[in-house]
PyMOL Python script that loads the backbone (N, CA, C, O; Angstrom):
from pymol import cmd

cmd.read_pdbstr("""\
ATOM      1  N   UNK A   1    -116.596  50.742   3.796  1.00  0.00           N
ATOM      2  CA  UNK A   1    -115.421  51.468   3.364  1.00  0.00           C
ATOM      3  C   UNK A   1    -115.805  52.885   2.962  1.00  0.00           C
ATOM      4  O   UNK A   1    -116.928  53.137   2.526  1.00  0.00           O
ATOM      5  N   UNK A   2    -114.839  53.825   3.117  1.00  0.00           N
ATOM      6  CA  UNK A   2    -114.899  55.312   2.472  1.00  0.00           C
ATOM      7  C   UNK A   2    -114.017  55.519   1.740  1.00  0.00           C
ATOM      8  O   UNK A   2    -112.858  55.249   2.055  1.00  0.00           O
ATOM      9  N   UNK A   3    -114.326  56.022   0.638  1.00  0.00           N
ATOM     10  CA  UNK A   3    -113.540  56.486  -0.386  1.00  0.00           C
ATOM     11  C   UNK A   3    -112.859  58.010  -0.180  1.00  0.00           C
ATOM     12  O   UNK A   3    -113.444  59.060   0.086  1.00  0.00           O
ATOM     13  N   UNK A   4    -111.340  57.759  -0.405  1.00  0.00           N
ATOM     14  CA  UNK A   4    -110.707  59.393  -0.004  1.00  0.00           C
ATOM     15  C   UNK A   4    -109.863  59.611  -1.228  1.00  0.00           C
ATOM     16  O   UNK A   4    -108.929  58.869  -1.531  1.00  0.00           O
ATOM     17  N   UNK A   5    -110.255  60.716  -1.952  1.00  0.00           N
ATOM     18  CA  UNK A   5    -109.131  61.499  -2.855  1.00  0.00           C
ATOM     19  C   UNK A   5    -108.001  62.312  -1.738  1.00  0.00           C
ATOM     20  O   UNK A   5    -108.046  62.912  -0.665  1.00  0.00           O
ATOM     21  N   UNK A   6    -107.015  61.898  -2.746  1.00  0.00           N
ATOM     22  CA  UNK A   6    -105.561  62.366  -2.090  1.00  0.00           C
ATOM     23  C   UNK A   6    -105.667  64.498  -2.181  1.00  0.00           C
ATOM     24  O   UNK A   6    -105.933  65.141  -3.196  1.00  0.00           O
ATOM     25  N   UNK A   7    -105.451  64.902  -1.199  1.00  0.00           N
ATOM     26  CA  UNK A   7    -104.816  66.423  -1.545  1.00  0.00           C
ATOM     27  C   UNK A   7    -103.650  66.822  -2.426  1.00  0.00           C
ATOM     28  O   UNK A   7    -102.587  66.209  -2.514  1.00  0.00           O
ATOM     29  N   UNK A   8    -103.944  67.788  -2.985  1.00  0.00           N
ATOM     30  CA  UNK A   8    -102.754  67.921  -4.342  1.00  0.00           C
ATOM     31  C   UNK A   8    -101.356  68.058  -2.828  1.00  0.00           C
ATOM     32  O   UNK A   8    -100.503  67.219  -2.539  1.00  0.00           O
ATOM     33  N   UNK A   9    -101.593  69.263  -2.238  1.00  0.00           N
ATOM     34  CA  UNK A   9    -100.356  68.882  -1.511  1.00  0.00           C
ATOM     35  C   UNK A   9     -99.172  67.404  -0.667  1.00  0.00           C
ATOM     36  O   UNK A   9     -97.983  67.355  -0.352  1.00  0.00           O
ATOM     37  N   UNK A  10    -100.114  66.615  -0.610  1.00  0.00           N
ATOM     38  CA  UNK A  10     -99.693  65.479  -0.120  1.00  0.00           C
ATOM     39  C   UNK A  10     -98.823  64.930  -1.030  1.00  0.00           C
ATOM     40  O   UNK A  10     -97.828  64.277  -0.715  1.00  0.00           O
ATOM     41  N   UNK A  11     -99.330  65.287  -2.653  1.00  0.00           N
ATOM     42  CA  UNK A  11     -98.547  64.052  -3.452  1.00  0.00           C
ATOM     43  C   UNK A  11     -97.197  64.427  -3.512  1.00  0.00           C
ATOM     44  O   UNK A  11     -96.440  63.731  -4.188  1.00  0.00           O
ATOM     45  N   UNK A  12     -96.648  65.689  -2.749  1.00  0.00           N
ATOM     46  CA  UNK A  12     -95.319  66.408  -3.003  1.00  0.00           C
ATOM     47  C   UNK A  12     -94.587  65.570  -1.445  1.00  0.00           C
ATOM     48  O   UNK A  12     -93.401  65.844  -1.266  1.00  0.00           O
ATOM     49  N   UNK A  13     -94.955  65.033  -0.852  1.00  0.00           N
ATOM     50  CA  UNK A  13     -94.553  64.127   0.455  1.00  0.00           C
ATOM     51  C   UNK A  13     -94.660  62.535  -0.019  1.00  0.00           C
ATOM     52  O   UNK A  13     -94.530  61.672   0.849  1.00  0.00           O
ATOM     53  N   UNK A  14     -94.912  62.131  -1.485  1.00  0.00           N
ATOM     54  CA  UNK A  14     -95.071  60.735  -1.514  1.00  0.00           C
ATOM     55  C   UNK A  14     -93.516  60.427  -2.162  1.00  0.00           C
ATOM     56  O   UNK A  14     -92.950  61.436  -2.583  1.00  0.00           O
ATOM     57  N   UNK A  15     -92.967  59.482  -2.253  1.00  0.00           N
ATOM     58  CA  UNK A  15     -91.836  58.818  -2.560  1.00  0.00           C
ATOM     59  C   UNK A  15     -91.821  59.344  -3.655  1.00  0.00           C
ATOM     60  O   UNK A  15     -92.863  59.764  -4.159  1.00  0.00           O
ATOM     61  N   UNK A  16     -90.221  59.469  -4.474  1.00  0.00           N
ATOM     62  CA  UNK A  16     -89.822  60.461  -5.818  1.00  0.00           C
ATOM     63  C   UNK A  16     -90.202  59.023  -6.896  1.00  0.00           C
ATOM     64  O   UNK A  16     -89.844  59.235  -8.054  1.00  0.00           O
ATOM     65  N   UNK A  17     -90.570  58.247  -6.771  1.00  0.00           N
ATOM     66  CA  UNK A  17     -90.640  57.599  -7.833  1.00  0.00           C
ATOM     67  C   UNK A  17     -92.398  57.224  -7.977  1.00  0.00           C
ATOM     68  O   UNK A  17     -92.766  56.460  -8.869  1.00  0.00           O
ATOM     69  N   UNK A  18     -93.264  57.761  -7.141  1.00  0.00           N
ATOM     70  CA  UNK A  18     -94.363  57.911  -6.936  1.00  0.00           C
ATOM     71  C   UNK A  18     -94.408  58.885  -7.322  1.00  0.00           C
ATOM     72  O   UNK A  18     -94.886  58.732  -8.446  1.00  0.00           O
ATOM     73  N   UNK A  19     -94.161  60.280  -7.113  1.00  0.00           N
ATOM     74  CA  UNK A  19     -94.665  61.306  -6.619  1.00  0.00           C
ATOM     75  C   UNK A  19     -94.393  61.559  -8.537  1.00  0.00           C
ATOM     76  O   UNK A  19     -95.352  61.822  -9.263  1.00  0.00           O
ATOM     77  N   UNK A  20     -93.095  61.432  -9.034  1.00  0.00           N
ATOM     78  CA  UNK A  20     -92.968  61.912 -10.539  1.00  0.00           C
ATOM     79  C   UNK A  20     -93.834  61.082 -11.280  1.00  0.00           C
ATOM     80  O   UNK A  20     -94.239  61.556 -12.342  1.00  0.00           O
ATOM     81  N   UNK A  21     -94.080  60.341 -11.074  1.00  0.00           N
ATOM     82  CA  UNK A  21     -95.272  59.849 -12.258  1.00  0.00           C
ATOM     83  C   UNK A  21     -96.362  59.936 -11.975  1.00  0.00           C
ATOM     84  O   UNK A  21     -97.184  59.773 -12.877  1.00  0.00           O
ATOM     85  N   UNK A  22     -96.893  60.267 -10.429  1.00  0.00           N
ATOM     86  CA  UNK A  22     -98.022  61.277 -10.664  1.00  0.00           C
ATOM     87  C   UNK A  22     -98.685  62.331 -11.339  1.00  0.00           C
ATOM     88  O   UNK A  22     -99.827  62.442 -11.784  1.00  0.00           O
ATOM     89  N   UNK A  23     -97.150  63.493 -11.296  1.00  0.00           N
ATOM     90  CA  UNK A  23     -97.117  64.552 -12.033  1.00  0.00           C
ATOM     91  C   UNK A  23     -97.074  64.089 -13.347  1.00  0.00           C
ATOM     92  O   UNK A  23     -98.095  64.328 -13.991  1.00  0.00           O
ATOM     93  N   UNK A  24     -96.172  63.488 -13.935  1.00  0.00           N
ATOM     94  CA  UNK A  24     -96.206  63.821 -15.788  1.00  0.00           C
ATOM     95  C   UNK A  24     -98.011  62.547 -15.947  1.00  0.00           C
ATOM     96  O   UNK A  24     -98.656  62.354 -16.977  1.00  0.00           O
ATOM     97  N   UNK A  25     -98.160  62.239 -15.207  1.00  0.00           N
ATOM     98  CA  UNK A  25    -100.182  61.099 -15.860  1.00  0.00           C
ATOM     99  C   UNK A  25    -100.956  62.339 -16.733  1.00  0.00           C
ATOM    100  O   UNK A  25    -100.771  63.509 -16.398  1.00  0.00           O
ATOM    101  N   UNK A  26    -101.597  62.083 -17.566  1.00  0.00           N
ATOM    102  CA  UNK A  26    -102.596  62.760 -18.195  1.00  0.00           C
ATOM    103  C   UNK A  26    -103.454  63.476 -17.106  1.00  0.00           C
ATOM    104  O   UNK A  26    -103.488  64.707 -17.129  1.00  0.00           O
ATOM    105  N   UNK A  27    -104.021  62.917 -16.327  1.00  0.00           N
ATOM    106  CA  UNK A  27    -105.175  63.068 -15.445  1.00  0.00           C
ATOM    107  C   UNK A  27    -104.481  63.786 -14.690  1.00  0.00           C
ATOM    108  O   UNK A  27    -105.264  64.549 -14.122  1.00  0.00           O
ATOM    109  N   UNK A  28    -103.373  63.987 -14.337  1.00  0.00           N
ATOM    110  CA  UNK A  28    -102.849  65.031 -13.095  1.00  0.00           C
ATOM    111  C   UNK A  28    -102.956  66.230 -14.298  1.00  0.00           C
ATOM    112  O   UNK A  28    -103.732  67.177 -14.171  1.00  0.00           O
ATOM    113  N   UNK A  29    -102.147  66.079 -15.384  1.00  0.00           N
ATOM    114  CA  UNK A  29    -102.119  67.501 -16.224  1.00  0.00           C
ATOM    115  C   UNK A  29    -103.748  68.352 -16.590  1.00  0.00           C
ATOM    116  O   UNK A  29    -103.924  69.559 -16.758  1.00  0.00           O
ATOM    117  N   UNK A  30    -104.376  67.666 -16.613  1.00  0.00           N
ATOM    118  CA  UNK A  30    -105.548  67.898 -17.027  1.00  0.00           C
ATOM    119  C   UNK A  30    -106.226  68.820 -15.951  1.00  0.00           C
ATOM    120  O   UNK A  30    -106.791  69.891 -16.172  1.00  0.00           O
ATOM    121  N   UNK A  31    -106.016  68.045 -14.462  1.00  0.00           N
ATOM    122  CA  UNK A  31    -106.770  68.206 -13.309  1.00  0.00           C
ATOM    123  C   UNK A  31    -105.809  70.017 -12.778  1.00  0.00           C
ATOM    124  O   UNK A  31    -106.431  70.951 -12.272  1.00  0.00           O
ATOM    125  N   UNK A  32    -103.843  70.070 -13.165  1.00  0.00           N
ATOM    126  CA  UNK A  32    -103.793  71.255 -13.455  1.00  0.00           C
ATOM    127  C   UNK A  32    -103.807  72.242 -14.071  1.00  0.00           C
ATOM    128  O   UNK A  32    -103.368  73.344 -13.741  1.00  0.00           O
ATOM    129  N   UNK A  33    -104.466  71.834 -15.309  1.00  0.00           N
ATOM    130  CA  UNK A  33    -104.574  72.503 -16.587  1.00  0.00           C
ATOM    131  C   UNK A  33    -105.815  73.116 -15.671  1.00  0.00           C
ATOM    132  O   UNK A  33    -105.536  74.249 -15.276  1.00  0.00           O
ATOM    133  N   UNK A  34    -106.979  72.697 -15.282  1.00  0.00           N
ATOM    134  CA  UNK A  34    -108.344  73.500 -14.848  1.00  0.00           C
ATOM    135  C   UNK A  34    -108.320  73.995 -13.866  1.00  0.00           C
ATOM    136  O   UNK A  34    -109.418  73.898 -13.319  1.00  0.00           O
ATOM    137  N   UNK A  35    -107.378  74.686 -13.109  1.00  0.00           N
ATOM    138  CA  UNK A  35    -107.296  75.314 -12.165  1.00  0.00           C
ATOM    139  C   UNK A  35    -106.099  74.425 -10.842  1.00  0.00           C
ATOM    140  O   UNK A  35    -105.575  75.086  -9.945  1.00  0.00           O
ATOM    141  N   UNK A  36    -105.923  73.263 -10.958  1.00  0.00           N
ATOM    142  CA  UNK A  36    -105.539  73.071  -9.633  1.00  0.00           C
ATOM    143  C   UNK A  36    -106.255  72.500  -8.339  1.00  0.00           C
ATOM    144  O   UNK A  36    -106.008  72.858  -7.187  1.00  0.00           O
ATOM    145  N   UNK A  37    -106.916  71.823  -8.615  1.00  0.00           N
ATOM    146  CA  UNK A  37    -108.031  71.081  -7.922  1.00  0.00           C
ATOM    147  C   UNK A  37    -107.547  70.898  -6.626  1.00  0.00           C
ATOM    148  O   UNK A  37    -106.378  70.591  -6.392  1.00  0.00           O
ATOM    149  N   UNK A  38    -108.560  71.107  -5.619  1.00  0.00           N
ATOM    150  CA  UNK A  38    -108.298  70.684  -4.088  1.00  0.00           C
ATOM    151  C   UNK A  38    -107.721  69.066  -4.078  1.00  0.00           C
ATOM    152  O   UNK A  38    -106.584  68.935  -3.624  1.00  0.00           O
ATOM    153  N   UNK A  39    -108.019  68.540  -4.276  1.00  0.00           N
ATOM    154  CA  UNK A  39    -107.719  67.314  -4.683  1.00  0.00           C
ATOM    155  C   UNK A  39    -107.640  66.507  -5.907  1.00  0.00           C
ATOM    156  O   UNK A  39    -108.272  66.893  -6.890  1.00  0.00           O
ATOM    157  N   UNK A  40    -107.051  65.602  -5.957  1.00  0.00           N
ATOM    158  CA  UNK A  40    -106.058  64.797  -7.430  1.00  0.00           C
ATOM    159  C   UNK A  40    -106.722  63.266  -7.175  1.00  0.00           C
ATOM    160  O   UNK A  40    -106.633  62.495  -6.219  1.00  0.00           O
ATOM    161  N   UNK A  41    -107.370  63.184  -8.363  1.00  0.00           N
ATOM    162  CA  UNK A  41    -108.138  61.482  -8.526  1.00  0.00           C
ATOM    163  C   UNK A  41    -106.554  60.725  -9.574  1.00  0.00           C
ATOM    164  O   UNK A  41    -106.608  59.959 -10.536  1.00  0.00           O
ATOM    165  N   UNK A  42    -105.737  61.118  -9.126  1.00  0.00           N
ATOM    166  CA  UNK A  42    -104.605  60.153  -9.585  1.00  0.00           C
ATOM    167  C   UNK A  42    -104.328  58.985  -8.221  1.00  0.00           C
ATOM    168  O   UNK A  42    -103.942  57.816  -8.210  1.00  0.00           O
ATOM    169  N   UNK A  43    -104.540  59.488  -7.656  1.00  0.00           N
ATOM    170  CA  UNK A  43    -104.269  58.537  -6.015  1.00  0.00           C
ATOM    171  C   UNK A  43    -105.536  58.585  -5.401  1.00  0.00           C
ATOM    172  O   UNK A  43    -106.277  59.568  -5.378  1.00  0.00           O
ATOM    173  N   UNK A  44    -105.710  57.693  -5.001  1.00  0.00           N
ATOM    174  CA  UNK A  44    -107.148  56.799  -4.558  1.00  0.00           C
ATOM    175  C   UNK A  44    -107.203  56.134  -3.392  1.00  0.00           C
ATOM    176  O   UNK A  44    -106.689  55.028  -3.553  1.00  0.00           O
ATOM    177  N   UNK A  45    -107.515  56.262  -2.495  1.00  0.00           N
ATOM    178  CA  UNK A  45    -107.738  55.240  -1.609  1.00  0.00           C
ATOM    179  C   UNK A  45    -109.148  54.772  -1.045  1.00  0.00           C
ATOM    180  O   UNK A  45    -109.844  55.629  -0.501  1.00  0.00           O
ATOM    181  N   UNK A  46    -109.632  53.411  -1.143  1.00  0.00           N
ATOM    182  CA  UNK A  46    -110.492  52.973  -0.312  1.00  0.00           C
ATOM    183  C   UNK A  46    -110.303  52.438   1.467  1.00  0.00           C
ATOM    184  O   UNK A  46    -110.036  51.273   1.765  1.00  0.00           O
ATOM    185  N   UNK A  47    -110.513  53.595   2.533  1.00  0.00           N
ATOM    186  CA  UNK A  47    -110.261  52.493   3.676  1.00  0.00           C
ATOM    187  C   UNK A  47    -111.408  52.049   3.948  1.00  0.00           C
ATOM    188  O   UNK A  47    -112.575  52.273   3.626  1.00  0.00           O
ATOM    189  N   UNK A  48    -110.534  51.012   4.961  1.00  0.00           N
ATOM    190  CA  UNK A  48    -111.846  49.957   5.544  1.00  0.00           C
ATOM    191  C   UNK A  48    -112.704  51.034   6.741  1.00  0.00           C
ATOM    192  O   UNK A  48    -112.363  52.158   7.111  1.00  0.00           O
ATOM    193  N   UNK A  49    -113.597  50.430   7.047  1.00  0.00           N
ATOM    194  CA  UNK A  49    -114.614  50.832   8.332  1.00  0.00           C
ATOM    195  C   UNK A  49    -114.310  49.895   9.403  1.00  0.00           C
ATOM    196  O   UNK A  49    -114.776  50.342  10.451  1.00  0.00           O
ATOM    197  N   UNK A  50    -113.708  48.754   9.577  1.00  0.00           N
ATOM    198  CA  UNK A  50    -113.123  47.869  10.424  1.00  0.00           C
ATOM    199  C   UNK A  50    -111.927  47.043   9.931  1.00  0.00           C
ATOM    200  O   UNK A  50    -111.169  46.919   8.969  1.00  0.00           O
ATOM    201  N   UNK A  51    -112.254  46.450  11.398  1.00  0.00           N
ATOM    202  CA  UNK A  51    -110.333  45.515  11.198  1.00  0.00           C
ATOM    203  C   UNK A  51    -110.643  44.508  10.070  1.00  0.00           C
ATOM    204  O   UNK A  51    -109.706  44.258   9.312  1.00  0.00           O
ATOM    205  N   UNK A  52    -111.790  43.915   9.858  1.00  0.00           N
ATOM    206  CA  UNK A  52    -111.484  42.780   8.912  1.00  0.00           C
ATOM    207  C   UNK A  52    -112.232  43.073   7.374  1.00  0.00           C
ATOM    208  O   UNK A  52    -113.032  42.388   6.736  1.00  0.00           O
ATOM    209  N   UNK A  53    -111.600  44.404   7.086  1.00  0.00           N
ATOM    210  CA  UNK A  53    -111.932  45.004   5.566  1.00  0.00           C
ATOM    211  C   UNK A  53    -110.677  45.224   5.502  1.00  0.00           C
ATOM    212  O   UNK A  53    -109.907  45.420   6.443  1.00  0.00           O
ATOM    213  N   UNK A  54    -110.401  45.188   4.124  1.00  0.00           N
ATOM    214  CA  UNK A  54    -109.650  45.657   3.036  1.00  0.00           C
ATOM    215  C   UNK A  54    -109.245  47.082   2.967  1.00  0.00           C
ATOM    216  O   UNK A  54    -110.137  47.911   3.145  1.00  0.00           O
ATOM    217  N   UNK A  55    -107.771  47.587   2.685  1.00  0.00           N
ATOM    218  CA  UNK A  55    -107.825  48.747   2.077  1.00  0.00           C
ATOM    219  C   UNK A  55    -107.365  48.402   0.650  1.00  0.00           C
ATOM    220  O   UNK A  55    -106.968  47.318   0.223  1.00  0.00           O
ATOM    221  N   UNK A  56    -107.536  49.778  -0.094  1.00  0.00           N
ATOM    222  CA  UNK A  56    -107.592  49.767  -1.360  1.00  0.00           C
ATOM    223  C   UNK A  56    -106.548  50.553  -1.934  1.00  0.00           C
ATOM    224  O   UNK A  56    -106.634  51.592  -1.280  1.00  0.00           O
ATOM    225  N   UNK A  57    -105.778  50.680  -2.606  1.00  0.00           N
ATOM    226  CA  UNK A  57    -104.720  51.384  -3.166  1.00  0.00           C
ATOM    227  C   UNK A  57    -104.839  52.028  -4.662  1.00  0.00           C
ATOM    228  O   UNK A  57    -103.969  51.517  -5.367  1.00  0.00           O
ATOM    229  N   UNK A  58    -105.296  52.583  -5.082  1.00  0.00           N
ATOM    230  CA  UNK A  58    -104.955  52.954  -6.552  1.00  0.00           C
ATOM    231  C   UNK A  58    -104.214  54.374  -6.729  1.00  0.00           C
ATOM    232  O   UNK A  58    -104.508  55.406  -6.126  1.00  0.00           O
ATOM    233  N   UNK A  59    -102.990  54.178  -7.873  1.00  0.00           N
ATOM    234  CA  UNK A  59    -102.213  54.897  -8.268  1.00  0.00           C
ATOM    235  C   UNK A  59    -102.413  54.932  -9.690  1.00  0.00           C
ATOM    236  O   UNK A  59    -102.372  53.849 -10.273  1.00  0.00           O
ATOM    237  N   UNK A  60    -102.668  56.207 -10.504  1.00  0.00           N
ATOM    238  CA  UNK A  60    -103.132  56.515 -12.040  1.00  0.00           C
ATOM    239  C   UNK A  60    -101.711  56.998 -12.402  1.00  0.00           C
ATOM    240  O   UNK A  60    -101.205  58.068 -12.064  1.00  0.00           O
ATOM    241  N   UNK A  61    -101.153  56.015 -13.152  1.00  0.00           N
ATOM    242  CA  UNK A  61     -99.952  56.377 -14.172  1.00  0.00           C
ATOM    243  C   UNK A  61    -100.452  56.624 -15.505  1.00  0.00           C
ATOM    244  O   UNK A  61    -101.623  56.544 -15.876  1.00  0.00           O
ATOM    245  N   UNK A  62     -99.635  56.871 -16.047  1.00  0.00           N
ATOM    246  CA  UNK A  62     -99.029  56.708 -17.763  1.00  0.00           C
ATOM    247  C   UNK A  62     -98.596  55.002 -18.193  1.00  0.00           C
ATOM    248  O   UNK A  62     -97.817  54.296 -17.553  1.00  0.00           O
ATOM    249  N   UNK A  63     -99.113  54.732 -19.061  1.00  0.00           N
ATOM    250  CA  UNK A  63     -99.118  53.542 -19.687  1.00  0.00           C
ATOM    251  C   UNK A  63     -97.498  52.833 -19.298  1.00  0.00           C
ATOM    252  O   UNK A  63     -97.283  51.878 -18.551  1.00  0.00           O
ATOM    253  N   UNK A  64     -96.339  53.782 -20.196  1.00  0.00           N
ATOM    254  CA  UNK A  64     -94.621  53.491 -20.012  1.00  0.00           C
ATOM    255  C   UNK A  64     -94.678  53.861 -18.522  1.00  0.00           C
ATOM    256  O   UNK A  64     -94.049  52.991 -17.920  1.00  0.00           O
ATOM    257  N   UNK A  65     -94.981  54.438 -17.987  1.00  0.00           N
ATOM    258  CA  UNK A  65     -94.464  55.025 -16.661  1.00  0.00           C
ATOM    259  C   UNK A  65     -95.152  53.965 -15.618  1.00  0.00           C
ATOM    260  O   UNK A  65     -94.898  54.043 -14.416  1.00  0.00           O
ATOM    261  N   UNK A  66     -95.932  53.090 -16.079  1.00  0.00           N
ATOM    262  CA  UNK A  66     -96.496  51.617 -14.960  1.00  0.00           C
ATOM    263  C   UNK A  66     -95.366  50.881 -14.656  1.00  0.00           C
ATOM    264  O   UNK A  66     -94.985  50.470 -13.560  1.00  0.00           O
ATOM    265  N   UNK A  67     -94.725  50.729 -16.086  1.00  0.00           N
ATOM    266  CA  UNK A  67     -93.525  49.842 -15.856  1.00  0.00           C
ATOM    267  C   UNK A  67     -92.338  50.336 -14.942  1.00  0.00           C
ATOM    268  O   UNK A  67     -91.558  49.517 -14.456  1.00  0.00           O
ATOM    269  N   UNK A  68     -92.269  51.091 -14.817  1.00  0.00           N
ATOM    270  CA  UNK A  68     -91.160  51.675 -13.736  1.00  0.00           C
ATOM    271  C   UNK A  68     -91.362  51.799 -12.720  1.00  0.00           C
ATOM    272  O   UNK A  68     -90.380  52.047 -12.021  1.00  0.00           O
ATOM    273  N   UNK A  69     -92.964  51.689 -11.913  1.00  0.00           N
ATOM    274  CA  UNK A  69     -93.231  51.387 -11.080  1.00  0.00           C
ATOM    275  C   UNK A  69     -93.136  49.635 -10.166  1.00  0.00           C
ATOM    276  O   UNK A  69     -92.902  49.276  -9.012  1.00  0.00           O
ATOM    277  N   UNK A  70     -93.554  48.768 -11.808  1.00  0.00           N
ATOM    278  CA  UNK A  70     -93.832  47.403 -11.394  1.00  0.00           C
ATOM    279  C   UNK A  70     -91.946  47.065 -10.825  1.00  0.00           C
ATOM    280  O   UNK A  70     -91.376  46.423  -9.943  1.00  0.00           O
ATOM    281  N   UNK A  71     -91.608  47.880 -11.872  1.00  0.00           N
ATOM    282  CA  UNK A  71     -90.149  47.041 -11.678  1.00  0.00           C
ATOM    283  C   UNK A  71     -89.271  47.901 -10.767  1.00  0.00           C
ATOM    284  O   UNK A  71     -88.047  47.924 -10.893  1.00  0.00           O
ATOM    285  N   UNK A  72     -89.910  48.580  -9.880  1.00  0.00           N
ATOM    286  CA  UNK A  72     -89.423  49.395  -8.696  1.00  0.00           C
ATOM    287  C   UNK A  72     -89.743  48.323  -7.674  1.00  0.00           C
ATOM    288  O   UNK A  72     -89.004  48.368  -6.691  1.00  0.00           O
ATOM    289  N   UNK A  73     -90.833  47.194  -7.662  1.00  0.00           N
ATOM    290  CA  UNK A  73     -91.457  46.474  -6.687  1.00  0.00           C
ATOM    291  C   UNK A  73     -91.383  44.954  -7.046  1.00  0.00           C
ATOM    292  O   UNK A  73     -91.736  44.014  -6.334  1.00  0.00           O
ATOM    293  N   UNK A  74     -90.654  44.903  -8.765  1.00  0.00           N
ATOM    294  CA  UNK A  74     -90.055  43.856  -8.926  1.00  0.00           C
ATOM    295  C   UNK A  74     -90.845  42.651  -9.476  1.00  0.00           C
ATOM    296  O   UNK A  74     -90.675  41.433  -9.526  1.00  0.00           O
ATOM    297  N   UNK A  75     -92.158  43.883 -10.023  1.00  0.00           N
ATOM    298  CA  UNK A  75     -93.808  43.126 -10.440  1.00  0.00           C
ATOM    299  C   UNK A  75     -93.353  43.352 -12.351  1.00  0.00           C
ATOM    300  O   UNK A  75     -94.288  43.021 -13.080  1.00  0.00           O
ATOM    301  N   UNK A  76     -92.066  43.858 -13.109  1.00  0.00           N
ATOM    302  CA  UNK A  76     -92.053  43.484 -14.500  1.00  0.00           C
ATOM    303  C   UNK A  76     -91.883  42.757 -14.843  1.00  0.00           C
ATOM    304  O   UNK A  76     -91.353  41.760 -14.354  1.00  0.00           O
ATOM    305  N   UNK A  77     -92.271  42.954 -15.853  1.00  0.00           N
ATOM    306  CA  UNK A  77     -91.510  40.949 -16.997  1.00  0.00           C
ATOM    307  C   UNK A  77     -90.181  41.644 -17.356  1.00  0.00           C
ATOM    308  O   UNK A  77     -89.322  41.040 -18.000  1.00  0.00           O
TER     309      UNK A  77
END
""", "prot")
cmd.dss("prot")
cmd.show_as("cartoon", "prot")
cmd.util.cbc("prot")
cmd.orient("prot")
């Protein structure tokens, strides 16, 4: 597998209920507080190197702002 950080521009093409809780996460503010980084470790992906690997998904929220995700996908209590 290879590990790929997302481009800051991309996260402005991800779904509005993705894309806003990207922006308000600590780690996005931080990452534009120091300039604006070529890329944003809020979105993560591991792909595979072949057909029978895994990809990997990670999305860095805000603690309250997980829940609006889970229960966008119907994963809250």
């Amino acid at each position: 597998m290879f590990f790929l950080f997302i481009r800051h521009h991309i996260i402005k093409n991800l779904s509005k209920p993705f894309r806003t809780r990207i922006k308000i996460s600590n780690l996005w503010r931080k990452e534009e507080e120091s300039g604006g980084l070529v890329v944003t470790n809020c979105l993560s992906i591991y792909m595979p190197e072949t057909l029978k690997e895994e990809a990997l998904f990670i999305l860095r929220v805000g603690h309250n702002n997980r829940w609006n995700i889970f229960n966008l996908f119907g994963l809250g209590t």
